[in-house]
C-alpha positions, 0 to 999 in steps of 0.5 A: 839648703841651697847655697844662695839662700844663705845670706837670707837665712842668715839676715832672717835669723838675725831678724828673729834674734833680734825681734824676740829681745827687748830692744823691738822698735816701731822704727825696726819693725818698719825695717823689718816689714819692708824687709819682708815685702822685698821678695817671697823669699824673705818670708819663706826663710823668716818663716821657717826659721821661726817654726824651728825656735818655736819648735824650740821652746825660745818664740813667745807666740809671735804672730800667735794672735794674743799676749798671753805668751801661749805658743800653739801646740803643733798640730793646731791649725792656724790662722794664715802666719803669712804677712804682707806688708804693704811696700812704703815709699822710696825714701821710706824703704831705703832708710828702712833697709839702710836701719836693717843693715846696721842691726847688731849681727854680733848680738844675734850671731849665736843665735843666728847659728842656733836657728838656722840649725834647729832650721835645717832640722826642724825641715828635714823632720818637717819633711817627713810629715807635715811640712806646711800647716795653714787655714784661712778665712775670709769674712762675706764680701772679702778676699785673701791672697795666699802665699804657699811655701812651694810657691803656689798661690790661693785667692780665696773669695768672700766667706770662704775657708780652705786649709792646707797641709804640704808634705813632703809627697803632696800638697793637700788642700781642703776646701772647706766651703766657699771659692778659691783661685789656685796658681799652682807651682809646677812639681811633679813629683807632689800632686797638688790636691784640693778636696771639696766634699765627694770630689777632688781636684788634682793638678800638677802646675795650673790654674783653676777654680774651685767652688763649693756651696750647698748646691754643688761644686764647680770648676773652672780651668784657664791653663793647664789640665786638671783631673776631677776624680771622686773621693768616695770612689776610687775606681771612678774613672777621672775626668780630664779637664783642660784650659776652657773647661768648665764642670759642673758638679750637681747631685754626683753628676758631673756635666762637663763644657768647653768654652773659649778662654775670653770666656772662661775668664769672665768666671773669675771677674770676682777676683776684680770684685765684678758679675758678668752675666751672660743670659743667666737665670735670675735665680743663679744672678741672685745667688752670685749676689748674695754669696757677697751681701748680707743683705739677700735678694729673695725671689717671692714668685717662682714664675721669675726664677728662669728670667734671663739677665745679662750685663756687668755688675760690681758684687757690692752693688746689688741694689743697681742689678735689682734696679736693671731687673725691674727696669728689663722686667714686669718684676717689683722689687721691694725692701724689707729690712735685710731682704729685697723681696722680687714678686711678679708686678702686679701681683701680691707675694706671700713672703711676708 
């Protein structure tokens, strides 16, 4: 254990003493977020500390999404155990803090002692397998930030699923579908991996993008380098991707394009909830828009499918991007319960 991690270990397992007893509070459990939210550090000790009592047999499900009392079997994947609290007020936070300083140490100090050996434990077994487990989701049209132990970051887009496994040799990320943006922590001696399907995307401390959907794969890198190798084929020579790349992933063909880093970044307005479109064919604008909508945008006429549209557009906002279209275009655009159905003006469709 680093030397200066002490006093946070130490305040972590009084806060996990003190949480688990009778006496929980809304009062403590102000304290306690605003604790959380002072810095990373905090969650990180907090969290490991709890890993270890459930480990065990003294934490009742905390956080375990329930009230049964049921603790998860290890091994299970979880729901993200990372909390972000919001940061209160000034005042608020300092009384906080000022409450969190006058908890009873005597009362958690045996326990303090207990949890931070089962701590240093439960790591140093931890780190001979799994040392880090998680998965994540986010419903259409929402976002998540994800806090990794190694310091590492994944925001992931609307309706999408990624898990994570961090050993103690690499950090192995799966996603499952949808888009993530990673902030990756430099280490070298453990590969950060993200697998998505037939491909995998390995890096050492960048950042990138990866997206996954039924058509293919794409990824975007805006610092560092990264390697794009086949998973189902090791012998494959790797594709080396740095800062400006952009690869395109399509029935096993990769198509590589460098652009300049302005650009590149435009790819991840969606993090800011916006499309920029650059002479886009109408039928990839409509997709981008219905990846974040429940209501779809559907082309009738296929003759519209290559129409070049450009502009920024907020992704909640499909209805004043199929006013443009129709303005720019001889295209009719017509709603029908959960579908806006886009025909070639002047001419009847056969969607119905």
């Amino acid at each position: 254990m680093n030397p200066a991690s002490g006093p946070i270990e130490r305040t972590a397992a009084a806060w996990l003493a003190h949480r688990d007893s009778s006496q929980w509070s809304p009062a403590d459990q102000s304290a306690f977020d605003t604790w959380l939210a002072e810095d990373t550090a905090h969650r990180v000790a907090y969290l490991r500390l709890q890993a270890a009592w459930r480990e065990a047999g003294r934490l009742k499900a905390l956080g375990a999404g329930g009230d049964s009392g049921h603790v998860p079997e290890r091994g299970v994947w979880l729901r993200s155990p990372y909390f972000h609290p919001p940061l209160q007020g000034r005042r608020r936070a300092e009384r906080a803090r000022g409450r969190a300083r006058r908890i009873s140490w005597a009362g958690a100090a045996a326990a303090a002692v207990l949890v931070l050996a089962l701590g240093c434990g439960f790591w140093w077994w931890q780190g001979l397998g799994q040392t880090q487990r998680g998965a994540w989701l986010t419903p259409l049209g929402g976002q998540l930030v994800v806090h990794l132990a190694d310091g590492s970051t994944a925001t992931l887009g609307s309706d999408s699923a990624l898990r994570a496994a961090l050993t103690r040799h690499q950090r192995d990320l799966d996603l499952l579908r949808g888009e993530a943006f990673f902030e990756v922590a430099k280490d070298h001696s453990r590969p950060f991996v993200v697998h998505a399907g037939a491909y995998q995307v390995v890096a050492v401390g960048t950042r990138f993008d990866v997206r996954r959907d039924a058509g293919g794969m794409r990824v975007v890198v805006t610092r560092g380098v990264v390697r794009l190798q086949s998973a189902r084929d090791p012998a494959q020579a790797p594709t080396e991707l740095p800062a400006g790349s952009i690869a395109q992933i399509r029935g096993g063909h990769v198509s590589v394009q460098h652009v300049p880093l302005e650009r590149v970044i435009q790819y991840l307005s969606w993090r800011d909830g916006y499309v920029v479109l650059h002479g886009t064919p109408l039928t990839e604008a409509v997709r981008e828009f219905n990846r974040y909508n429940a209501r779809k945008i559907v082309i009738a006429d296929p003759s519209l499918d290559d129409l070049k549209v450009g502009g920024n557009f907020r992704l909640d906002n499909s209805d004043a991007f199929v006013r443009l279209v129709q303005e720019v275009f001889p295209v009719r655009a017509e709603a029908r319960g959960d579908r806006i159905v886009l025909s070639r003006r002047g001419q009847r469709d056969s969607s119905r």
